[in-house]
C-alpha positions as CSV (number, residue, x, y, z in Angstrom):
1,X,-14.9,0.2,16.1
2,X,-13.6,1.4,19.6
3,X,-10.2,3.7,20.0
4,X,-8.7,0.7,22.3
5,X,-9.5,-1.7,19.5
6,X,-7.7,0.6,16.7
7,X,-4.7,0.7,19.3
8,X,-4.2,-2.5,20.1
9,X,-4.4,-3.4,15.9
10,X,-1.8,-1.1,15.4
11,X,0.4,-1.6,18.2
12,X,1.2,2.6,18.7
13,X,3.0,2.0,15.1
14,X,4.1,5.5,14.2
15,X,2.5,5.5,10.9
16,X,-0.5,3.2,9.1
17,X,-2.5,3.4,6.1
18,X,-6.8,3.6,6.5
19,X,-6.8,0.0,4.6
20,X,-5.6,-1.5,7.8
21,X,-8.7,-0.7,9.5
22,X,-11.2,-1.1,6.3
23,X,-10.4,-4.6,6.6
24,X,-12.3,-4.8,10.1
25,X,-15.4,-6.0,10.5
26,X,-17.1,-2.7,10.2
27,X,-18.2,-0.7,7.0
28,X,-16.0,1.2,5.1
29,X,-17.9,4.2,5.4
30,X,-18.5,3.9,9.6
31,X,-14.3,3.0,9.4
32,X,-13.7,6.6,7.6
33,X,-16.4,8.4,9.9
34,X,-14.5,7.3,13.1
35,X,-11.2,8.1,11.2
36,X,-12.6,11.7,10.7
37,X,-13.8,12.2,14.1
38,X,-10.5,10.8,15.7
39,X,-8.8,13.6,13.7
40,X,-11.2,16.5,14.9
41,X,-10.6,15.2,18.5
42,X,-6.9,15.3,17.5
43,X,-6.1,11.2,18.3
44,X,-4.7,10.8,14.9
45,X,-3.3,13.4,12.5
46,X,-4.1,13.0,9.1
47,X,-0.4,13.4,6.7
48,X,-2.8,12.9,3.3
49,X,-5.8,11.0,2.2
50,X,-5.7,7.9,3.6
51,X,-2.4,8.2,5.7
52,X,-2.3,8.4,9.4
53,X,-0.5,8.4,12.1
54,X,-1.2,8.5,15.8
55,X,-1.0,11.5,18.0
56,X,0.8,11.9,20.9
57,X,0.0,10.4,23.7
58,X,-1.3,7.2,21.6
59,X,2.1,6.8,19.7
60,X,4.9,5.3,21.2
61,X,7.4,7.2,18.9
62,X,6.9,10.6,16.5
63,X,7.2,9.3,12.5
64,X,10.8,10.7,11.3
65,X,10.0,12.8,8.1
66,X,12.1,10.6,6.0
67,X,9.3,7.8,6.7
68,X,6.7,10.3,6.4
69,X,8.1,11.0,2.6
70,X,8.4,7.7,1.8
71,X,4.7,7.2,2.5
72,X,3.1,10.1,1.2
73,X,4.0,9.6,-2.6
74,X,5.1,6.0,-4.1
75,X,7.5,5.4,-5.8
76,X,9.6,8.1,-4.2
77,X,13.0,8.5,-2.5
78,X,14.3,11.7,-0.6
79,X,16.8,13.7,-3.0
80,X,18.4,17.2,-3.9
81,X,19.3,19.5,-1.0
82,X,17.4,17.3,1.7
83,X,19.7,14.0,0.6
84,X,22.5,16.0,0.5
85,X,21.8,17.7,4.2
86,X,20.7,14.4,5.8
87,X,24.6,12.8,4.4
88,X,25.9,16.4,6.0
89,X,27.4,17.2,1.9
90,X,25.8,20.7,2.6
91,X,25.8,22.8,5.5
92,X,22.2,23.8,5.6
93,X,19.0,22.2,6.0
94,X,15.4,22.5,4.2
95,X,12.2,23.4,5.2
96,X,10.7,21.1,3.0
97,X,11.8,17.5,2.7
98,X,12.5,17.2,-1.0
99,X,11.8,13.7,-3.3
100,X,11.7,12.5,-6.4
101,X,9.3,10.6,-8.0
102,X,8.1,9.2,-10.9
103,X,4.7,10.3,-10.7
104,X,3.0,12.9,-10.8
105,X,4.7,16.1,-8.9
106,X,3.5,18.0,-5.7
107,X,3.7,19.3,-2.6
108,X,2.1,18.2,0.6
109,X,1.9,20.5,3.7
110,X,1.0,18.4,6.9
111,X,1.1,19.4,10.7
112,X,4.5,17.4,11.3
113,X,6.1,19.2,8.0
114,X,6.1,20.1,4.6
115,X,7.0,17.7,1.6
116,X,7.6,18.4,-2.3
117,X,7.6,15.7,-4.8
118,X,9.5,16.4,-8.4
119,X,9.5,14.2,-11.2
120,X,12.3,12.6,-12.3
121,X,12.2,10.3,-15.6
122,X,12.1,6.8,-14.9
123,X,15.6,5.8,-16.5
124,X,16.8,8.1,-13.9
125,X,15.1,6.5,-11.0
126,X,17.9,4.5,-9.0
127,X,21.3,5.7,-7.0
128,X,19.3,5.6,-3.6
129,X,19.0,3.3,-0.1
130,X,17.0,1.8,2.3
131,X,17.2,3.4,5.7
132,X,15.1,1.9,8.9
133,X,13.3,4.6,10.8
134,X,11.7,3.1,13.9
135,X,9.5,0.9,12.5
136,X,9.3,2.1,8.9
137,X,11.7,2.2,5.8
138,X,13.1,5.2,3.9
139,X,14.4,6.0,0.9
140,X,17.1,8.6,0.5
141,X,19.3,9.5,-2.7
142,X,23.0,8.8,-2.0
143,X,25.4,12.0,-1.9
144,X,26.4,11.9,-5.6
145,X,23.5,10.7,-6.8
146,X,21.0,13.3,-5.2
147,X,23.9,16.2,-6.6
148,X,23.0,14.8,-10.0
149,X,19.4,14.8,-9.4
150,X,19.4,18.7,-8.3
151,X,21.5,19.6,-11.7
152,X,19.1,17.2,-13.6
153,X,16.3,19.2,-12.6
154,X,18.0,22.9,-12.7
155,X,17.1,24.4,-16.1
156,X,19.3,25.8,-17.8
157,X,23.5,25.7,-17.8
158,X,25.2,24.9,-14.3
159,X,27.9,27.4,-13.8
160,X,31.0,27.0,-11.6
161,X,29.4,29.7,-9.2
162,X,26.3,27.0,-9.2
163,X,28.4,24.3,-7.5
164,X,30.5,26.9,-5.2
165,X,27.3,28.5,-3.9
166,X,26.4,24.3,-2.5
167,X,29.1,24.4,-0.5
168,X,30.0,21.2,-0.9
169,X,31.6,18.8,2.1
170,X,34.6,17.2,-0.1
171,X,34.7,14.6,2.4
172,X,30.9,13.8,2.2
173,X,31.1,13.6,-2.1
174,X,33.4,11.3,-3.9
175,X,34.4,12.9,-7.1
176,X,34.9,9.3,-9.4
177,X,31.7,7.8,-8.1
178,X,29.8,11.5,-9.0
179,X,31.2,10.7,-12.7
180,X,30.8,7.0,-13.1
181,X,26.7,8.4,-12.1
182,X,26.7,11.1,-14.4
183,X,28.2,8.4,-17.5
184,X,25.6,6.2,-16.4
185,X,23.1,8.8,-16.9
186,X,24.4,9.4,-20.8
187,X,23.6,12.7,-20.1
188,X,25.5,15.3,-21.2
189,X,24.2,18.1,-19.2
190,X,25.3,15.9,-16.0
191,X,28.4,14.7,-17.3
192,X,29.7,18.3,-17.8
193,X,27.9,19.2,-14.2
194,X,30.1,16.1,-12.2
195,X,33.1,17.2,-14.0
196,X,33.1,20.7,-13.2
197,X,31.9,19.4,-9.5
198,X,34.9,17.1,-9.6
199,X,37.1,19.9,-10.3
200,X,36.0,22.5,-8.4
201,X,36.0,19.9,-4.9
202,X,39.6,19.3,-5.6
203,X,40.9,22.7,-6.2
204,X,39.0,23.5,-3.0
205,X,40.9,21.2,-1.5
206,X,44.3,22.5,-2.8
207,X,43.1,25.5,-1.2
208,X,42.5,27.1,-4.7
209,X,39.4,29.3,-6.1
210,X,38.3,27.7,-9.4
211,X,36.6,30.3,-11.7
């Protein structure tokens, strides 16, 4: 298999899993000693076993990380603080770009970024869309429902100075849809958590400190 060959197959597509190539004409284990020595010579960069993507100047546009997340661990959709950053809810971004899945967890460190995988139970698994990147689809919690996700998965009590310390964008959260979620989830740890969050966003927006 010849480097024109694998670029005209993949069209410069930001991202592409090895199976594309292993159904070539050529062994699979010449297919993954190309694939190895295209990464030493820095053509492709390898995100995990099996997932590739080309390096510039062979790719016509850089992945997005949100793709790169949704590829990487399956199921999986980006939550917790990086949802809430990408929807502008909080003012800071993450180092890592944060999912949930309902596999097994981990964390991935890769040349274009870092990415951490929770688990999250399956009846829990939903409250999240589809967003196009280039050529590739993402997955990424909705505001309320990747607030609910970070309390679901913070041990312990959630105090009012929990939810202060968020700094939360009122305008990005909507307080009834945050409680119909949470009563969806039947639990009661998050029903208390939206509540409070509910609270706390209005008397911020009276301009009050809720203690």
């Amino acid at each position: 298999m010849k480097w024109q060959d694998v670029l005209g197959l993949l069209d410069r597509r930001a991202l592409f899993d090895a199976s594309m190539l292993l159904a070539g004409p050529d062994s699979p284990s010449e297919v993954r000693r190309q694939l190895s020595r295209w990464s030493a010579s820095g053509k492709l960069i390898q995100l995990r076993r099996g997932l590739y993507t080309l390096a510039p100047p062979f790719a016509r546009t850089s992945p997005g990380v949100l793709a790169i997340a949704a590829r990487i661990r399956k199921p999986s959709y980006v939550s917790l603080q990086s949802a809430l950053a990408y929807h502008g809810a909080i003012p800071e971004s993450t180092p890592a770009v944060t999912s949930v899945t309902t596999g097994r967890p981990g964390r991935f460190e890769t040349p274009l970024g870092d990415f951490l995988y929770r688990h999250l139970a399956p009846a829990l698994f939903w409250g999240y869309r589809a967003v196009e990147v280039g050529e590739d689809r993402a997955y990424v919690a909705v505001p309320e429902k990747a607030l609910l996700d970070l309390f679901y998965l913070t041990p312990g009590t959630l105090a009012a100075s929990f939810v202060q310390e968020l700094r939360l964008a009122p305008d990005a959260m909507d307080s009834r849809r945050l409680q119909q979620y949470a009563k969806r989830s039947a639990k009661p740890k998050l029903i208390h958590a939206a509540a409070l969050t509910a609270r706390i966003l209005g008397e911020e927006g009276k301009g009050k400190e809720v203690v």
